[in-house]
N, C-alpha and C positions, 0 to 999 in steps of 0.2 A: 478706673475710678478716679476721680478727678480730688484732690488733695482741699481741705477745708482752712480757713480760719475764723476765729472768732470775736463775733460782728459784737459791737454792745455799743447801745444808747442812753445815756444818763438824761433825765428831765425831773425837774422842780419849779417850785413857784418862790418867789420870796413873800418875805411877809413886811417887806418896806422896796422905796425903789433903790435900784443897783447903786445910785451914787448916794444914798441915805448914811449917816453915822451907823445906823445899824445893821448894816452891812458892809463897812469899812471892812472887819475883821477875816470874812470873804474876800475881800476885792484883793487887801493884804496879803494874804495866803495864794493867792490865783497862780500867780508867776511861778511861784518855785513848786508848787501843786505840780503844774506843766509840764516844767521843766525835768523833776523829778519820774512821773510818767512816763514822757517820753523817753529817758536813760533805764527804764525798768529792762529788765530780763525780759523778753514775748512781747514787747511791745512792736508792731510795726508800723503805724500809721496813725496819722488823726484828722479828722475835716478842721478847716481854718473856718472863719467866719468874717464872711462876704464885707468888705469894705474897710476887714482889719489886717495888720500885719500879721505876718506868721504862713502856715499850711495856706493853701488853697481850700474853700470851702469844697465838697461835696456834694454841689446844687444847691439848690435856694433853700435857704434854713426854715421849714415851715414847723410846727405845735399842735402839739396834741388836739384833740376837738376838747378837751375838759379844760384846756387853760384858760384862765381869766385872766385879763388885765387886773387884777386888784393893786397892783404897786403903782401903776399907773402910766408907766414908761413903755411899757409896748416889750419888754425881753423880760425872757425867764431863764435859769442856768439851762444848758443841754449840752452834751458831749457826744461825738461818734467817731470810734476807735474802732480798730482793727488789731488783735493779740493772735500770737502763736498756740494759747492754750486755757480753758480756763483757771489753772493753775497759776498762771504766770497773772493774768487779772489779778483774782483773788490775791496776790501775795503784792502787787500794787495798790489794788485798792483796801484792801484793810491794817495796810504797814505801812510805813514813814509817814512823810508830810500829810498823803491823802488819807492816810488811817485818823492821823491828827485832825484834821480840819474836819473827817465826816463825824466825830466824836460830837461837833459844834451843832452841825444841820441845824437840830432843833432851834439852834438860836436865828438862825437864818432862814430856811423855808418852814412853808403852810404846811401844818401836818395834814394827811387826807388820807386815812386806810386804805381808802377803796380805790387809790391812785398807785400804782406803782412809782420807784422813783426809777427802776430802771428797767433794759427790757435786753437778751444775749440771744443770739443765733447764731451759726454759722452760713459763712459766705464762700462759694467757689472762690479757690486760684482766681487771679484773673476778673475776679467781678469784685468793683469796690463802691459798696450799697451810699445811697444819699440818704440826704434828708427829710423823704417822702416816704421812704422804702421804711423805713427806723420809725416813724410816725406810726404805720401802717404797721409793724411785728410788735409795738409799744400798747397800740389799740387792740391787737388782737389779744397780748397778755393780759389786758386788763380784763375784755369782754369775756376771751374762753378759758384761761387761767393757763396753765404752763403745757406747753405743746413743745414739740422736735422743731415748729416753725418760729418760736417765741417763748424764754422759759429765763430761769433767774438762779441766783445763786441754789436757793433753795429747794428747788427741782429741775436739776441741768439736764440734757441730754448730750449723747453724743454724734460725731457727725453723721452715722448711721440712721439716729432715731431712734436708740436705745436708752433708758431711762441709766443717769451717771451718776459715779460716785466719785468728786475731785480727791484727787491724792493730797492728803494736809501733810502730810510729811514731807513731801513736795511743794508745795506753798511755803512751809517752813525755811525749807531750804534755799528755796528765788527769795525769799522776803530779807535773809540773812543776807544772798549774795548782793542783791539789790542793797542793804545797810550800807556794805563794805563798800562798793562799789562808786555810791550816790554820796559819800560821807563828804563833807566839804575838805577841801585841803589847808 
């Protein structure tokens, strides 16, 4: 049986454009966000975006069918990472810097219920999903709601297709090693 990681797609919309004053406080945060991420605990991987420094993009960066242009600039935030576990996620994404700045969202993106902002699956060893693939388990979350192919914090599965329960005691603990670790010198 062939060994899993886990895939996750982040999408939003803003509610001004990316180089706007009101969205400084975003673009601020961005770098050390990243940077911070990528030195997390479980973290293995991230797509770069096509014509910027950094990773190599993951294929052509394409959006959801529900995105609108409203900001007007033609990009909306989206992320596609590859982690060791959802534990090791969750304890990046709801601690340090990214726990900080997601505190913000509201001041930064369109709120939309019926939009998800993000979408986890896992991914064979060996296979490392684009930006088409992510689109496509992001549309399925939204249309048929948390599946083993497409699901969220709040109803994970495991790599079997078992419905999971993350270890927070465990989160606690990457979130702590992740402090000590990521703390500036």
């Amino acid at each position: 049986m062939p060994d899993f990681r886990l895939a996750a797609y982040t999408f939003n919309q803003f509610v001004a454009p990316y180089q706007s004053d009101t969205i400084k406080g975003f673009r601020d945060a961005e770098p050390q966000v990243f940077q911070t991420l990528e030195k997390a605990s479980g973290f293995l991987a991230r797509s770069g975006y096509e014509g910027e420094d950094g990773p190599a993009s993951w294929g052509t960066q394409v959006f959801p069918a529900c995105w609108e242009n409203t900001n007007g600039d033609g990009w909306a935030p989206s992320t596609l990472s590859l982690w060791s576990s959802i534990e090791a996620l969750m304890a990046a994404v709801y601690h340090g810097p990214h726990g900080s700045v997601l505190r913000h969202g509201r001041d930064w993106h369109i709120r939309a219920d019926h939009i998800p902002e993000y979408v986890l699956w896992w991914a064979p060893d060996g296979h490392t999903p684009d930006w088409a693939e992510a689109v496509r388990r992001f549309e399925s979350l939204m249309e048929k709601g948390p599946q083993p192919e497409a699901f969220s914090f709040k109803s994970p599965f495991d790599a079997d297709g078992r419905a999971y329960k993350p270890d927070i005691a465990r989160v606690k603990t990457l979130a702590q090693t992740n402090a000590k670790t990521l703390r500036p010198v």
